[in-house]
C-alpha positions in Angstrom: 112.7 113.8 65.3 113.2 114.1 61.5 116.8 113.0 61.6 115.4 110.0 63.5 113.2 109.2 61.0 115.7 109.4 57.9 117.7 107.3 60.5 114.9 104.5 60.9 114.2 104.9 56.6 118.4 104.5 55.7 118.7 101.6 58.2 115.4 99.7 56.6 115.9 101.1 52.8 115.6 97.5 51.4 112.3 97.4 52.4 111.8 101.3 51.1 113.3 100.7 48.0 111.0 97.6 47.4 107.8 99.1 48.2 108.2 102.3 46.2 109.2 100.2 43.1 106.5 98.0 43.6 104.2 101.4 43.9 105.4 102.9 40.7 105.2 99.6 38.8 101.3 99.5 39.8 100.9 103.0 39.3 101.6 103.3 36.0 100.1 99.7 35.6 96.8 101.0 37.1 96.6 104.4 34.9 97.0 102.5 32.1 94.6 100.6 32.8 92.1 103.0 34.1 92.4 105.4 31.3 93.8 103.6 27.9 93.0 99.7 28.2 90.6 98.5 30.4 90.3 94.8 28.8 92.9 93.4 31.8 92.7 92.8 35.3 96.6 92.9 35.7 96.3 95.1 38.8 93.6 93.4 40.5 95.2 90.0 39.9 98.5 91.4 41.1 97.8 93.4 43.5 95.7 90.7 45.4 98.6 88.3 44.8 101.3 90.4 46.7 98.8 91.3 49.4 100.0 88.5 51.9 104.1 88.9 51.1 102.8 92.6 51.7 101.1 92.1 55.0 105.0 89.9 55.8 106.8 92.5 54.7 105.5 94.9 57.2 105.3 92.3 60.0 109.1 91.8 59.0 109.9 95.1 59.4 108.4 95.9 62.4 110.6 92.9 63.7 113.3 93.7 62.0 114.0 97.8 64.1 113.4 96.2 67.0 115.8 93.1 67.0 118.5 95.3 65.6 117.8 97.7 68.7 118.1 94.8 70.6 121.7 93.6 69.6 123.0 96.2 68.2 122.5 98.4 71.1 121.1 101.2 68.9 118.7 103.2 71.8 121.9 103.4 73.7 124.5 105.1 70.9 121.3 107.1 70.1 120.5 108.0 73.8 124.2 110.0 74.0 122.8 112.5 71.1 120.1 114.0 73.4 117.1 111.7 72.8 115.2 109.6 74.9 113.4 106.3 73.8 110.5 108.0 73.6 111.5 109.5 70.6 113.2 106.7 68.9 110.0 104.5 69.5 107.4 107.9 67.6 110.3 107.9 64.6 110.5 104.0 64.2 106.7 103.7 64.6 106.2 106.6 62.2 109.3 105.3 59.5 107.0 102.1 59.7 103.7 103.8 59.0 105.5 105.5 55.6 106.5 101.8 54.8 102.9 100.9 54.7 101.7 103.9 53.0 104.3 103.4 50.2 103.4 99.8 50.0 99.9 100.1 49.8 99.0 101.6 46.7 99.5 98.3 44.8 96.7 96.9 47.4 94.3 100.4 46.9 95.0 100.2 42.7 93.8 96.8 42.8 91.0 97.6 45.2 89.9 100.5 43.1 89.9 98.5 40.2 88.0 96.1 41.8 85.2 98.5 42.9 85.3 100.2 39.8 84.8 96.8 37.8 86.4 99.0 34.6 83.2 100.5 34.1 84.8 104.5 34.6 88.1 105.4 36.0 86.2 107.2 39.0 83.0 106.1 40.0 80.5 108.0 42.0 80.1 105.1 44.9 82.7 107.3 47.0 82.0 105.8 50.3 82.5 102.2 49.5 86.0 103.5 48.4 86.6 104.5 52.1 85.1 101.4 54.0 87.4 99.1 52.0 90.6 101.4 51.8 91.0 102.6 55.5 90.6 99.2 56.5 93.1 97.8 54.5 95.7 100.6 55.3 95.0 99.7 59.2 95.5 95.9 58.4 98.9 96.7 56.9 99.8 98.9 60.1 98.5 95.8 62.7 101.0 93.8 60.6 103.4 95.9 61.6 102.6 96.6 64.9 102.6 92.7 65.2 106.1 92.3 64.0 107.2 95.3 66.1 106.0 94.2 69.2 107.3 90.6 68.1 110.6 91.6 67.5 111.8 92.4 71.3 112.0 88.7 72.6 114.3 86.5 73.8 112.9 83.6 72.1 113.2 85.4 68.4 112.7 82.7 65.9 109.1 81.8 67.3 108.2 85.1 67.6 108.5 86.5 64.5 107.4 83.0 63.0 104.3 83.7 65.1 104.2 87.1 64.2 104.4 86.5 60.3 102.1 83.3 60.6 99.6 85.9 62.0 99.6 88.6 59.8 99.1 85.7 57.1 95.8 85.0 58.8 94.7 88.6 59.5 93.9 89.2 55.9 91.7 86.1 55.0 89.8 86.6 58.2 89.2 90.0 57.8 87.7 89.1 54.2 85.8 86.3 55.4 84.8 88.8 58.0 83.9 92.0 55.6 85.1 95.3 54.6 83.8 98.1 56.5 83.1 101.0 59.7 82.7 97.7 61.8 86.5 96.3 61.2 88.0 99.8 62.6 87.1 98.7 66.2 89.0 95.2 66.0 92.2 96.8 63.7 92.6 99.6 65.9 92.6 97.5 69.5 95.3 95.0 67.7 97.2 98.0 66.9 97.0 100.1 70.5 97.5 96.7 72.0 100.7 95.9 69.7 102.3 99.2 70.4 101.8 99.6 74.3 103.4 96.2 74.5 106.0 96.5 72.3 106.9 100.0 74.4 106.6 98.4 77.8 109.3 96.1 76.7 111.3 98.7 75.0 110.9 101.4 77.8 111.4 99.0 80.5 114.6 97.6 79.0 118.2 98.2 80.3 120.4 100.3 77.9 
């Protein structure tokens, strides 16, 4: 399972390589600062800027693993080592949920920072940490889910342009809509409902 997931991370580095420079441009961005100049809002205003290419970039590469699968015929070179597609969907699914880990600390600096308002680098308001970063991380998963599921289809130019056009929309609507324990319910259903029918299809294909 862990050579399958290098295998999923080598084969989508461009979007690796992106996020984690990205993450260590706001990192050091954000403990600057946090702790030595807290008269800008460069991560907030950043971070809320790339939060929609963000949200695409997962969508895209959710779409991305499975249309190469597609027509490259990678589950079948892979199925001669002694794995089933059972496995290549957990390592693809999990090489995806690294990609938005990685790419969401821009999103959770500027988020922090938000909360935070500057005042002190950690507040005491704990909780209201939580109810707006665990929803954000699931947002950036459904966006993937939605690619991944929309990447398996014969019609792949309005898929994925359905897929990205939707992950656009999740994020306004789920500000319009709040941060909080109520959002869970709604992010995880897209998200079990994206992956069962992105495995159906992948399962139920012929090799």
């Amino acid at each position: 399972m862990f050579t399958l997931i290098i295998r999923e991370i080598e084969d989508n580095r461009v979007f690796f390589i992106a996020a984690v420079i990205l993450a260590v441009i706001f990192g050091v961005l954000f403990v600057y600062e946090q702790f030595y100049d807290q008269t800008y809002n460069v991560v907030i205003g950043l971070g809320m800027f790339i939060s929609i290419p963000m949200a695409m970039a997962f969508c895209a590469m959710g779409a991305t693993q499975m249309y190469w699968d597609k027509t490259k015929k990678v589950s079948a070179l892979l199925a001669t080592l002694a794995v089933n597609r059972g496995h290549i969907f957990a390592a693809r699914v999990i090489a995806g949920f690294l990609l938005v880990l990685i790419g969401f600390v821009p999103i959770a600096g500027a988020i922090i920072s938000a909360v935070s308002k500057h005042s002190v680098p950690f507040p005491p308001n704990h909780g209201l940490y939580y109810e707006i970063l665990i929803p954000a991380i699931l947002l950036g998963f459904a966006c993937y889910c939605v690619g991944l599921q929309a990447g398996w289809t014969s019609n792949r130019v309005t898929a994925i342009l359905g897929a990205l056009g939707l992950s656009v929309i999740l994020i306004p609507v789920i500000i319009i809509k709040g941060f909080g324990w109520e959002i869970y319910a709604i992010l995880v259903l897209l998200i079990a409902a994206c992956l069962i029918h992105a495995w159906y299809r992948f399962s139920t294909a012929a090799l």
